[in-house]
N, C-alpha and C positions, 0 to 999 in steps of 0.2 A: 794262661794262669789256671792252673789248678783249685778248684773249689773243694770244701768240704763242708758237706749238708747232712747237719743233727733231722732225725725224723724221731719219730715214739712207736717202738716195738722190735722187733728182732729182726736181727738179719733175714730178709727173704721173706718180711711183710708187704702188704701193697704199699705201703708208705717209702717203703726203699724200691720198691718195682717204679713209684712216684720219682726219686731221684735220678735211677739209671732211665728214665726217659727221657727227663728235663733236662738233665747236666751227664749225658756216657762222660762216662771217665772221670767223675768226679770221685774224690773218696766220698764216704758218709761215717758214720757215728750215732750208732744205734743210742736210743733213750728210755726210759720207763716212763716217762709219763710227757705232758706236752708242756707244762714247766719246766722240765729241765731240757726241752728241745731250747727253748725261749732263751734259759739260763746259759747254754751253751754257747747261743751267740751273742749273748750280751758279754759274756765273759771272753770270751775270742778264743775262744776250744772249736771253734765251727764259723764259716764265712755265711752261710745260711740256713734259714731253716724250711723244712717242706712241713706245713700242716693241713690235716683234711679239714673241709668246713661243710660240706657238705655232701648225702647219697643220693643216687635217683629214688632209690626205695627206701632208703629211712630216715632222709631228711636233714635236718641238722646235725651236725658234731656236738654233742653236748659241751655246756659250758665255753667252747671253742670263739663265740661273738665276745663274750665276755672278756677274756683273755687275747685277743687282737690288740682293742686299744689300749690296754693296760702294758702290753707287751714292749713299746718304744722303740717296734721292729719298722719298717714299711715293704708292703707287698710288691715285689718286683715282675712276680710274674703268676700265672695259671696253669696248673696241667690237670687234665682230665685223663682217669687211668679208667679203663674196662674193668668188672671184676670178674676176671675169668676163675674158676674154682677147679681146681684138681684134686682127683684122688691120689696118694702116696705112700708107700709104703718101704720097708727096706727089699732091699735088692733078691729076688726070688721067691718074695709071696706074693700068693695070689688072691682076688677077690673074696674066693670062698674060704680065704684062713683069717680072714678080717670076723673081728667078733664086735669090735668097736672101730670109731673113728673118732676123732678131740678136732675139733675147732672150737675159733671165738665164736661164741654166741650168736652174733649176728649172720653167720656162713650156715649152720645148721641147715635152720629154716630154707633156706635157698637153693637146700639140692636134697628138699624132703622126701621128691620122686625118685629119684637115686637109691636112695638108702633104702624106701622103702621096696625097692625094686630086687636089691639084695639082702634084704633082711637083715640089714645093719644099724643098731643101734646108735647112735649121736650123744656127743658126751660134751658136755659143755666144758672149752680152758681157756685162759685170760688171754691167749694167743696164738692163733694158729699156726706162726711162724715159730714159736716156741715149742708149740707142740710137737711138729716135725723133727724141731732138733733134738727135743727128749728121746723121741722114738728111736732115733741114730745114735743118739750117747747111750740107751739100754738095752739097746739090741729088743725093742718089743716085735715080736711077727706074728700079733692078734690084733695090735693097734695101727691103724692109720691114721693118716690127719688130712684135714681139707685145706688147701693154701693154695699158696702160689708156685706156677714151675720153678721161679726162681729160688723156691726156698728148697724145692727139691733137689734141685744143682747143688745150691748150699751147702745141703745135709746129706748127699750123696745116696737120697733116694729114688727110687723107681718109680715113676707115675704110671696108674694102674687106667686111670681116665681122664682124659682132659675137657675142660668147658661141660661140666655136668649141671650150672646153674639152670635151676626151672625157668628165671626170667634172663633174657637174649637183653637186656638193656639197662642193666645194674653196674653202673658208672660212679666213681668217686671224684668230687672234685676237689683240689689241694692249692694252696697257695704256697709260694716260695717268698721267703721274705729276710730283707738283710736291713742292717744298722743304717742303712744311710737308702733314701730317694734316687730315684733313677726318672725323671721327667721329661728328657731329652730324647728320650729312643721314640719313634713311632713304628706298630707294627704290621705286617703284610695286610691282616686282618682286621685291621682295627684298634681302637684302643679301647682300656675298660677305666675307668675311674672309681673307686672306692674309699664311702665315707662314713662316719658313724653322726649324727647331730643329737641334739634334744631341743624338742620346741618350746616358744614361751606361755608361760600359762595365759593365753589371751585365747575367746574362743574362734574354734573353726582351725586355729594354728598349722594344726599338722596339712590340711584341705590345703590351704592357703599355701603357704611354703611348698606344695606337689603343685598347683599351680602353675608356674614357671618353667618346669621341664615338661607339661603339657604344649603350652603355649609355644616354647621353644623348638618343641620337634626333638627333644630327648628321651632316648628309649630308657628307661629304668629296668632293667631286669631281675632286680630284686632288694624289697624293702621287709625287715621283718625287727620287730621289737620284743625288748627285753625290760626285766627291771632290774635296775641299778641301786645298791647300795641299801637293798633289802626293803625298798618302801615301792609300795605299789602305787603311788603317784610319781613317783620319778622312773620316768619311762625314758631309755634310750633306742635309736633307730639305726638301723645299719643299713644301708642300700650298697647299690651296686647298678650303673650304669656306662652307659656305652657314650664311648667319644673323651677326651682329653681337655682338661680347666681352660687349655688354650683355644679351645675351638672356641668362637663366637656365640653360638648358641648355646653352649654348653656354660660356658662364662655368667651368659647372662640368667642364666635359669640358677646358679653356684649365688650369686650378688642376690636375686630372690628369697632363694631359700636363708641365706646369712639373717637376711631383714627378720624374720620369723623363726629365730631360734637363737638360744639362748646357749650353746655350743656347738662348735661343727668343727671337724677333725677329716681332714683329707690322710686315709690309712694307706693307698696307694693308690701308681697313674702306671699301668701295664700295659703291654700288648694283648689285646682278646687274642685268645685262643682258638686256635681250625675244629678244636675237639667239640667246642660251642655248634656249630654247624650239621 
């Protein structure tokens, strides 16, 4: 069966370098924003969605926690993509006819020895993957762009450098997520389990309810809070832990935390990832 997986940005984004790892041969379905990646599969334009949730280096996806459990999606799986960053250009310039280069915002910075190296200027655009295709639809040969090889494949340009990131370890990590639960699989590596809760206002609450995956022998690898619904007292929690609701100890550490919270939302039961390692 053939999939097709909505992402948010242009052809030849890391978010589609995200799909053609997870799913070769799937189609995809470029989006503008991560609502309407969401919208696409609720609406059945799209079998899945790939979204980033978090960098090694910049941390969070904004607003991205947010829009998980509001989404009515469930995570199916993990992939962790490299951000490798190339330089690009159209086909027979060189370095020194570069007078600028357009990435998003966040790619600049990350290959500031580079640029500074040729005295190239960095121009801030909403997409780097975008940007690439501009420079191909208007024939620019003073503009480059920093992306991905794949966008250069895409856009039938010339990579002038490849892996010019300053940091060797600048990884995004992405969930894939469809309309319906998948519980059933277990994977080579593990399994991951992911949930959002809110605890009751009684004190110690949040202590108490962590608790139990102490006791348990359950790894959490990642708890981080947000405010919900604009009131800085209603605090929601997102984690992320290792192992499966079926497991025994997992279970029992799951019935703990229930007692101490006043919502708990299981957003998805996946296979961990080798990229994790």
């Amino acid at each position: 069966m053939t999939h097709r997986i909505a992402f948010q940005g242009e052809l030849g984004a890391y978010s589609h370098q995200a799909c053609v790892d997870a799913r070769p041969g799937a189609e995809v379905l470029p989006c503008q924003t991560f609502e309407d990646v969401i919208d696409a599969v609720r609406q059945g334009r799209a079998d899945l969605a790939m979204l980033p949730v978090e960098n090694t280096t910049y941390g969070r996806v904004a607003d991205i926690h947010r829009l998980l459990p509001e989404s009515g999606l469930k995570i199916v799986d993990e992939a962790f993509v490299r951000v490798h960053i190339s330089l690009m250009a159209l086909p027979g310039v060189v370095i020194e006819d570069l007078e600028v280069v357009r990435a998003h915002p966040v790619l600049i910075p990350q290959a500031a020895s580079f640029l500074k190296k040729y005295g190239i200027r960095g121009e801030s655009w909403a997409d780097s993957a975008g940007a690439a295709a501009e420079i191909a639809r208007d024939g620019l040969k003073t503009v480059g762009a920093l992306a991905s090889d794949l966008a250069a494949e895409i856009n039938g340009l010339q990579i002038l450098a490849r892996h010019i990131e300053d940091h060797a370890h600048n990884t995004t990590r992405f969930l894939l997520m469809s309309p319906e639960a998948d519980n059933t699989r277990r994977g080579e590596h593990g399994m991951m389990t992911t949930f959002v809760f809110q605890v009751r206002n009684i004190p110690a609450a949040l202590y108490k309810a962590m608790g139990g995956f102490a006791t348990n022998g359950v790894n959490m690898t990642k708890l981080e809070s947000y405010m919900v619904g604009g009131s800085f007292t209603a605090t929601q929690f997102y984690a992320d832990i290792e192992g499966h609701p079926e497991d025994p100890a997992v279970a029992r550490a799951l019935e703990e935390l229930a007692y101490f919270t006043s919502m708990l939302e299981i957003l998805g039961v996946y296979p961990r990832d080798a990229g994790r390692d």
